[in-house]
C-alpha positions in Angstrom: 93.0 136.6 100.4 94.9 139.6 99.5 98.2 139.7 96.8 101.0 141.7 97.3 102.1 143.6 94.5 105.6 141.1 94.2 103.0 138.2 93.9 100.7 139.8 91.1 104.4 140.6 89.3 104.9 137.1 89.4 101.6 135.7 88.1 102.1 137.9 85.5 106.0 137.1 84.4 104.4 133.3 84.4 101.5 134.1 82.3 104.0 136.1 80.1 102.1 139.7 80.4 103.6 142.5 80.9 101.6 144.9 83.4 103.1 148.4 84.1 104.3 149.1 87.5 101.2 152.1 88.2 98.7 149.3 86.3 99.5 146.7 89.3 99.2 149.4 92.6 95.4 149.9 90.8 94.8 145.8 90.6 91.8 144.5 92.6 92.6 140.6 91.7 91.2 139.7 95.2 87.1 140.0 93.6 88.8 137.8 91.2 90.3 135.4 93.6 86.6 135.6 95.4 84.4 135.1 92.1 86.4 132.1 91.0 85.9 130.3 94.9 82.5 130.9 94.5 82.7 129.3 90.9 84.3 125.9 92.5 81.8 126.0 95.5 79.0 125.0 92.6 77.4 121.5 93.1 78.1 120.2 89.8 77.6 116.3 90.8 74.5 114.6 88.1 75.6 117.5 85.6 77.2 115.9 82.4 80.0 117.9 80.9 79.1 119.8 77.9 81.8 120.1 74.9 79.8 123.1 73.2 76.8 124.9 73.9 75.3 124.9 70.9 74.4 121.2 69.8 74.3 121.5 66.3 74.3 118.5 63.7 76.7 119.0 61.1 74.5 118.3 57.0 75.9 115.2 55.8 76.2 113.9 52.2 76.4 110.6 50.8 80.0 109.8 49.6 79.6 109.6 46.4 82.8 110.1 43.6 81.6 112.5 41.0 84.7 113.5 39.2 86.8 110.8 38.9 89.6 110.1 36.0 90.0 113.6 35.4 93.8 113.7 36.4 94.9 115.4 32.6 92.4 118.2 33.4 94.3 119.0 36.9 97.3 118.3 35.5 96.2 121.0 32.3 96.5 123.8 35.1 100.3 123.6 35.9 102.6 126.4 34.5 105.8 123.8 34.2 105.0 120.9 32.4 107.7 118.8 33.0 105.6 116.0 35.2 102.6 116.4 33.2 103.7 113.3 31.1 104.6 111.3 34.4 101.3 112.0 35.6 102.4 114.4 38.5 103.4 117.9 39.1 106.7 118.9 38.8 108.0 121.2 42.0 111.3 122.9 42.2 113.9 121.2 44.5 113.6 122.4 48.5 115.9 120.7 50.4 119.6 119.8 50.1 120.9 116.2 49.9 
């Protein structure tokens, strides 16, 4: 199965690349086109689809709160204290009513 050099243009407008004009005479898509039929040709029935190669098992911890009540030391580290005695942090206005 052969391209023309109008088809290639196309695939590439749609695929939103930009190949120069000299790039696409020099193209050789068809091995491509041939690899990829190959590809689908594959007997995959019995094989389970695989998410990612590499099964690895994420370390878990227990769930365990280890620095609770310490919202005056987070609130010690704001440069505008005008929540702090609210008990939140005070942001500058960023959207018109």
């Amino acid at each position: 199965m052969a391209f023309s050099k109008q088809q290639l243009k196309k695939f590439a407008d749609l695929i939103r690349i930009d190949i120069p004009e000299e790039k696409l005479e020099k193209m050789n898509i068809d091995s491509v086109i041939e690899w990829l039929d190959k590809l689908q040709k594959i007997d995959t029935t019995g094989v389970e689809p695989m998410l990612n190669p590499a099964e690895h098992k994420l370390p878990r911890r227990k769930d365990i709160v280890t620095d609770g009540n310490i919202r005056d030391l987070v609130l010690a580290n704001t440069p505008d204290n005008a929540g702090v005695s609210r008990g939140y942090f005070a942001v500058p206005k960023v959207m018109d009513e």
